[in-house]
N, CA, C and O atoms as CSV, one atom per row, in Angstrom:
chain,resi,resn,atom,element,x,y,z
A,1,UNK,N,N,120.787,92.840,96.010
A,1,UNK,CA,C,119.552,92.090,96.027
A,1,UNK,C,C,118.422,92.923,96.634
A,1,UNK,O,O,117.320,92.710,96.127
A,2,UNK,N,N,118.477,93.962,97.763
A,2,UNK,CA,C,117.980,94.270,98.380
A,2,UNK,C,C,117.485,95.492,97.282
A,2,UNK,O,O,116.271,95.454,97.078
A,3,UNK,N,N,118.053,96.327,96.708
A,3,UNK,CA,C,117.727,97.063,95.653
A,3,UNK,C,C,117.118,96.296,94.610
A,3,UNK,O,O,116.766,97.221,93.878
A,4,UNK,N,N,116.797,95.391,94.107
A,4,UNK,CA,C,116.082,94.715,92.707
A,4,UNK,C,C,114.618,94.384,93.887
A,4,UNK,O,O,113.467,94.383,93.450
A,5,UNK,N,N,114.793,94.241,94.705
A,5,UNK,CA,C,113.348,93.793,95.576
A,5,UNK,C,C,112.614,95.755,96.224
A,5,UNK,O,O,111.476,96.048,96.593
A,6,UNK,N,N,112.968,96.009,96.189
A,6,UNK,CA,C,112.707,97.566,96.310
A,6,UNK,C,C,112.463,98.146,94.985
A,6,UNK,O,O,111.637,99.058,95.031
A,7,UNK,N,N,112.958,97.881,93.752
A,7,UNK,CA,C,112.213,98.122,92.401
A,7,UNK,C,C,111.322,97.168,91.897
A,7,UNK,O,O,110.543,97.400,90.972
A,8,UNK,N,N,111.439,95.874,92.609
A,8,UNK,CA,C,109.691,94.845,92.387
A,8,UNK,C,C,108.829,95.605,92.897
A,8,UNK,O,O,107.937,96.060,92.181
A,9,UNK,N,N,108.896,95.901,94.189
A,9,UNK,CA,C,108.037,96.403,94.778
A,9,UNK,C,C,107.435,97.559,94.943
A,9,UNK,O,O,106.581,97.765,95.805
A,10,UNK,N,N,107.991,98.680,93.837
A,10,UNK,CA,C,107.877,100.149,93.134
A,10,UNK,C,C,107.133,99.684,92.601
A,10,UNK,O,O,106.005,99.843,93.069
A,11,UNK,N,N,107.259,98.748,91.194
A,11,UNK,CA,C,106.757,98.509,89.837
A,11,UNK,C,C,105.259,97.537,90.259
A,11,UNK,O,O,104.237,97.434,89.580
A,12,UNK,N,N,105.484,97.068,91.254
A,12,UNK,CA,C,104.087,96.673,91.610
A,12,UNK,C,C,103.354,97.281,92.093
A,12,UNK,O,O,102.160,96.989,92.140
A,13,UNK,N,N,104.012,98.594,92.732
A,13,UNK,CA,C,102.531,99.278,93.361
A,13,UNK,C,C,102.361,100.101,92.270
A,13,UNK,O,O,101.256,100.629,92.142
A,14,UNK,N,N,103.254,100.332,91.424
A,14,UNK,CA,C,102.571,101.126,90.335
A,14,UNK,C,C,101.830,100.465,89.021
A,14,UNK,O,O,101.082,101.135,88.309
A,15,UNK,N,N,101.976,99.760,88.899
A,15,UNK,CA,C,100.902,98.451,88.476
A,15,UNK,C,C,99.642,98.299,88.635
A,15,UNK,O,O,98.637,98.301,87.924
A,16,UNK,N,N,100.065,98.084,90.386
A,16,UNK,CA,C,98.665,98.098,90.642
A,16,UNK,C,C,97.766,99.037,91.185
A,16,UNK,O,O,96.650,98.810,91.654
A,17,UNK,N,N,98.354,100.114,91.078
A,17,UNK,CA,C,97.573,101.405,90.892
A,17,UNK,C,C,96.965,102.019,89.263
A,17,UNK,O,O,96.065,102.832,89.049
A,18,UNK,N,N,97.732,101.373,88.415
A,18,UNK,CA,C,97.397,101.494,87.059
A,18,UNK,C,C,95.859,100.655,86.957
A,18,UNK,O,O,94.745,101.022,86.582
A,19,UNK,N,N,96.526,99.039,87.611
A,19,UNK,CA,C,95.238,98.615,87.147
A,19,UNK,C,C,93.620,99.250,87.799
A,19,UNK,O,O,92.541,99.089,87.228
A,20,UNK,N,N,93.826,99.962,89.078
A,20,UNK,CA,C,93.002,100.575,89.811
A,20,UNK,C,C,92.079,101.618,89.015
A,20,UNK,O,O,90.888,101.607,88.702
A,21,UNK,N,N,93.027,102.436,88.839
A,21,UNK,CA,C,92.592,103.377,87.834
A,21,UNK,C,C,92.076,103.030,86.967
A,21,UNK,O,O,91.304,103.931,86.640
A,22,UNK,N,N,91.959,101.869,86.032
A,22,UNK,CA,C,91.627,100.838,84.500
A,22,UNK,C,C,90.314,100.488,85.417
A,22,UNK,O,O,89.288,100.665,84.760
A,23,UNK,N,N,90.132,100.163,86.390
A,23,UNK,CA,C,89.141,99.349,86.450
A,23,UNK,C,C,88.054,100.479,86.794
A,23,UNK,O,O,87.059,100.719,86.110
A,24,UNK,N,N,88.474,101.207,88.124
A,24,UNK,CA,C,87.610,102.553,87.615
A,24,UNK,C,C,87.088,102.835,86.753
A,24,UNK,O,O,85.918,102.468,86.649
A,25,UNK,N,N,87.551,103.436,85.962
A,25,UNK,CA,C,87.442,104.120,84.498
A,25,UNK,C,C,86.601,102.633,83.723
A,25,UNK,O,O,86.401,103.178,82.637
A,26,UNK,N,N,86.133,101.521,83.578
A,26,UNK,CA,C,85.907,100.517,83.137
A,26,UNK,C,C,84.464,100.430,84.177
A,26,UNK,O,O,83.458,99.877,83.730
A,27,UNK,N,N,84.466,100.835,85.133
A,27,UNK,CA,C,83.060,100.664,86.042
A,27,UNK,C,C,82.512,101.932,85.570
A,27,UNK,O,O,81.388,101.891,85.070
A,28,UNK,N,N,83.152,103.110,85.651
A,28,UNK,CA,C,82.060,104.344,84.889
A,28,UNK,C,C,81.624,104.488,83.431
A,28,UNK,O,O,80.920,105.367,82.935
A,29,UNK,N,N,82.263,103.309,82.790
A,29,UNK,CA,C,82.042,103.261,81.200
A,29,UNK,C,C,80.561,102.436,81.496
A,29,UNK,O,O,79.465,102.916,81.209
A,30,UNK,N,N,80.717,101.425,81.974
A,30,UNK,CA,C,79.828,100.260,81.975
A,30,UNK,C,C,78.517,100.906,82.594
A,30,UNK,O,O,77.404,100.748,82.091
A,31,UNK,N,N,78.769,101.656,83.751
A,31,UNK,CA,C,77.461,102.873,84.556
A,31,UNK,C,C,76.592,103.646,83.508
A,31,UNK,O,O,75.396,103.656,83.219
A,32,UNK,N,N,77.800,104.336,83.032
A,32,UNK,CA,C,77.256,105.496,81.534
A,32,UNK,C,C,76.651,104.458,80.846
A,32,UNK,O,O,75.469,104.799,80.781
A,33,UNK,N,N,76.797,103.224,80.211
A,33,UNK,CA,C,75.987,102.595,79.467
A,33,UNK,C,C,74.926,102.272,79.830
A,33,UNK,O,O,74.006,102.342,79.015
A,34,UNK,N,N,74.736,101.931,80.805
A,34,UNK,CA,C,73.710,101.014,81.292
A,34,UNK,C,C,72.645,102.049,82.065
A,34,UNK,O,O,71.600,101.681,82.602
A,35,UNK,N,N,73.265,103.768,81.990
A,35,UNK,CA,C,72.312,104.381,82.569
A,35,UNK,C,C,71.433,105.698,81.421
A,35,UNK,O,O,70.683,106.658,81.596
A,36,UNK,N,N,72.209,104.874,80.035
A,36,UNK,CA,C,71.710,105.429,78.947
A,36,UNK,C,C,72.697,106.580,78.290
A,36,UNK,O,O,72.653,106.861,77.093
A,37,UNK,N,N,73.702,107.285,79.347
A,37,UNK,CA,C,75.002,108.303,78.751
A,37,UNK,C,C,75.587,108.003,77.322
A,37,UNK,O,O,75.827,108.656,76.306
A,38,UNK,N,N,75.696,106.745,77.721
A,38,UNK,CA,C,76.477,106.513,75.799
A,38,UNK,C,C,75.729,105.575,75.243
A,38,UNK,O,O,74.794,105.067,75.863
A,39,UNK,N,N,76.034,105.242,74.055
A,39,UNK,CA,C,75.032,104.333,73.459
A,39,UNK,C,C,75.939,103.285,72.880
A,39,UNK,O,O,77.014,103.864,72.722
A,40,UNK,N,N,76.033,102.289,72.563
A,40,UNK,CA,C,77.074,101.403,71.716
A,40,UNK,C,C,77.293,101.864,70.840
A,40,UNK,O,O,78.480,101.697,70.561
A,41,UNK,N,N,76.696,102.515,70.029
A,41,UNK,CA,C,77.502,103.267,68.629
A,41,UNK,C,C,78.363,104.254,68.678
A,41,UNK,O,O,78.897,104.611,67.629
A,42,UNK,N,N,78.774,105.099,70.295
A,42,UNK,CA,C,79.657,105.417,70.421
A,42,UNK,C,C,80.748,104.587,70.506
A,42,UNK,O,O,81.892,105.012,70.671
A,43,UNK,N,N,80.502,103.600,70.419
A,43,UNK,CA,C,81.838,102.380,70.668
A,43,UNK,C,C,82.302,101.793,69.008
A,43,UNK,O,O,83.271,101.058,68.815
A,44,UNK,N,N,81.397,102.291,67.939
A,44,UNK,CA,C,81.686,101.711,66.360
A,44,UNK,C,C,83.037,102.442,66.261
A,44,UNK,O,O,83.404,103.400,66.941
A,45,UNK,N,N,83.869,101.651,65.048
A,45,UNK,CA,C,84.955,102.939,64.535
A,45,UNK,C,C,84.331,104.001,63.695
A,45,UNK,O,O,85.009,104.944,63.288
């Protein structure tokens, strides 16, 4: 038991270091836009 709660608690900090990184990367997208770097048509397919 003590091992399955020691791999929750791996998989969550790596989780939530993923999502850290996502949200980062999601605040400098939104910066670059809004400070003119990209334009929305970099965002078309």
């Amino acid at each position: 038991m003590l091992e399955q709660d020691e791999e929750v608690n791996a998989d969550t900090a790596a989780l939530e270091k993923q999502k850290r990184h996502l949200e980062k990367g999601k605040s400098r997208l939104i910066d670059s836009y809004a400070e003119g770097v990209i334009e929305k048509s970099d965002f078309d397919p």
